[in-house]
C-alpha positions in Angstrom: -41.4 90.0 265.8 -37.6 89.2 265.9 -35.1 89.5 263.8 -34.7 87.0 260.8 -31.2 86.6 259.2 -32.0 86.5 255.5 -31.8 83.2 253.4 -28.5 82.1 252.5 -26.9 82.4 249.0 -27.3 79.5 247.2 -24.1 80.2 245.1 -21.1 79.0 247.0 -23.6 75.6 247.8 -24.0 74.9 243.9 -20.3 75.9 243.4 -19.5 73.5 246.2 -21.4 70.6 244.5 -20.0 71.1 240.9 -16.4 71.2 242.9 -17.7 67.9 244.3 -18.5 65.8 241.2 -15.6 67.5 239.1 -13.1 66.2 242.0 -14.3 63.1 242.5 -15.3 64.4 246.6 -17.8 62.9 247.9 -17.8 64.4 251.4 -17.7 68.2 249.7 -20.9 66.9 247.0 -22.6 66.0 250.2 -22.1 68.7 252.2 -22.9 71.4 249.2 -26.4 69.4 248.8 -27.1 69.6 252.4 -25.9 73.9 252.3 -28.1 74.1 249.5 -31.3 72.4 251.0 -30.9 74.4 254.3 -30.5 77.6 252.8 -33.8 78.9 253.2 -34.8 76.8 256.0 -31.6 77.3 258.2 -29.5 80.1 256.5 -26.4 80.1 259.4 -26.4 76.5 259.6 -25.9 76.5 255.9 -23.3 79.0 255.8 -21.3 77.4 257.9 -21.7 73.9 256.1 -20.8 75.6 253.1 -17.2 76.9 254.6 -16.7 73.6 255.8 -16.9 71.8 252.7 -15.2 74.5 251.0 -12.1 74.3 253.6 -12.1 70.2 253.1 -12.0 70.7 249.4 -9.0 73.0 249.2 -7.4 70.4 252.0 -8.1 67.6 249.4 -6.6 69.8 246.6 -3.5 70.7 248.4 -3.1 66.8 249.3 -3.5 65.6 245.9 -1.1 68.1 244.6 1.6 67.1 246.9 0.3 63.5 246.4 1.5 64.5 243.0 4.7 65.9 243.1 6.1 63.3 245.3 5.3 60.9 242.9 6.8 62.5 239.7 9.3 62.8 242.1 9.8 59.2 242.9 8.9 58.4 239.2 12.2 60.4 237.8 14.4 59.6 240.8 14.1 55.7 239.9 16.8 54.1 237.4 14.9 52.5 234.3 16.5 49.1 233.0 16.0 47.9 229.7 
């Protein structure tokens, strides 16, 4: 018999999804329910699509805070007329 990697945590998947929904992502959602179906099945493959989506989210977090910033920024830099 060879060597079998043991199943993948299912953890950082179901973190993943929760992230997901609570952020509106729909591209991290899908990728933690496909991490969390091949956990057992594929546990490197599952891994890996776990990092992904966990590398897009905090890309998509980053963007939104900046999204954010700027546009406080241009809020307050713009005169108000009454």
């Amino acid at each position: 018999m060879g060597y079998s990697e043991p199943p993948a945590g299912k953890g950082a998947a179901i973190g993943l999804i929760v992230a997901g929904v609570l952020c509106c992502n729909p591209l991290t959602l899908v990728l933690g329910i496909v991490s969390l179906v091949m956990a057992e099945s594929n546990p490197k493959a599952s891994k890996t699509c776990s990092l992904i989506g966990w590398i897009l989210f905090g890309i998509g977090l980053v963007a939104s805070v900046i999204y954010f910033i700027f546009s406080f920024a241009l809020a307050a830099s713009t005169p108000t007329t009454y």
